[in-house]
N, C-alpha and C positions, 0 to 999 in steps of 0.2 A: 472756618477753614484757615489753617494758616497760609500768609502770608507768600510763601516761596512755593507753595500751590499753585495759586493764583496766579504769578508771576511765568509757574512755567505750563500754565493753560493757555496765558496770555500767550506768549509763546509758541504755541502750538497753534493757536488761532491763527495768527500773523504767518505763520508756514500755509494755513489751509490756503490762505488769501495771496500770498507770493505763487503755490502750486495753480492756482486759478487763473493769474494770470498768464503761466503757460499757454493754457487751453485757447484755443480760438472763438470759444464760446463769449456772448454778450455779458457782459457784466448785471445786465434787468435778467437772468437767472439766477445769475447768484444771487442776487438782492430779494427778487420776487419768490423764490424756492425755500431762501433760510428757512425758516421757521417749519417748515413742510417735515423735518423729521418729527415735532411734534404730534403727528396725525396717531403717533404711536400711542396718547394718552388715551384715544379712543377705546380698547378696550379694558379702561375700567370701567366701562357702561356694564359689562359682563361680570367683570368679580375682579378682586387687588392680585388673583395670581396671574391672570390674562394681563390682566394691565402692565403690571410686571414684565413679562414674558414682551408683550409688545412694544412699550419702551426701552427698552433695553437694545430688543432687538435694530431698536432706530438710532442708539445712541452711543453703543459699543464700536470703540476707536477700531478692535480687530475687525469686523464684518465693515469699517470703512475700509479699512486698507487693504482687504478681501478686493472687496468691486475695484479701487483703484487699482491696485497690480493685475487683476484681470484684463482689466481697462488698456493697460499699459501693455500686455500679451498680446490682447487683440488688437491693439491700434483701434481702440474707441474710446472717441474723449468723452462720450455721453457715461461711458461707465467709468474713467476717470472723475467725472463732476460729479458722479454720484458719490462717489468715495470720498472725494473733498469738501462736497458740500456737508454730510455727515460728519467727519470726521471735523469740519471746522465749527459744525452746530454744538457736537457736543463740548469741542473746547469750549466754545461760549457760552454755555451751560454751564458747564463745571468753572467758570470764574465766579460765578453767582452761588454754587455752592449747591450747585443741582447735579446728585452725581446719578448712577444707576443704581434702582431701587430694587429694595426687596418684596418678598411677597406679604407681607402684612400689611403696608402700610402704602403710602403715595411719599407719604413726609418721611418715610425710613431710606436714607441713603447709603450708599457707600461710602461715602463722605462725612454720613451724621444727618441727624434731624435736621429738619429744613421749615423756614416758616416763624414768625415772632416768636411765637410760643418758645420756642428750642434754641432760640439764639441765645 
């Protein structure tokens, strides 16, 4: 992935984490939750289009920024942190080069192949 990607996922990351500190929420969420959008790999247990479908669905910057501006509507930080929490997992994802996948594969990204193999 090139370079000025990376740079501006970094970037986006560092926004998740400045919006966070708005909230009044404990910082042991954010920390303890990161990884929580992962739970979306769970349905390759069923088949690579489910899998798909459910990663995606966890890592897709629009469906963060769905819940936040909802968040932000209703005067609820819990659905603001949901939005930022995702929205800054997936930046952190996609610095690594993990973008959202298609249905064939786990390693088939939108970003490119992912994995030794493909580098």
């Amino acid at each position: 992935m090139k370079l000025s990607l990376k740079i501006e996922e970094l970037i986006m990351f560092l926004l998740g984490i400045f919006m966070f500190t708005n909230l009044s929420i404990s910082w042991w969420w954010f920390i303890g939750l990161f990884l929580a959008p992962d739970i979306g790999m769970l349905g390759y247990l069923f088949n690579s289009k489910i899998g798909a479908f459910a990663y995606n669905l966890f890592h897709h910057k629009g469906v963060a920024l769905i819940f936040y501006f909802i968040g932000v509507f209703l005067s609820s930080e819990v659905l603001q942190f949901i939005g930022i929490l995702l929205f800054s997992h997936a930046s952190f994802d996609r610095i690594f080069g993990y973008g959202l996948k298609y249905n064939d594969d786990f390693q088939n990204t939108h970003l490119g192949k992912i994995g030794k193999t493909h580098e």
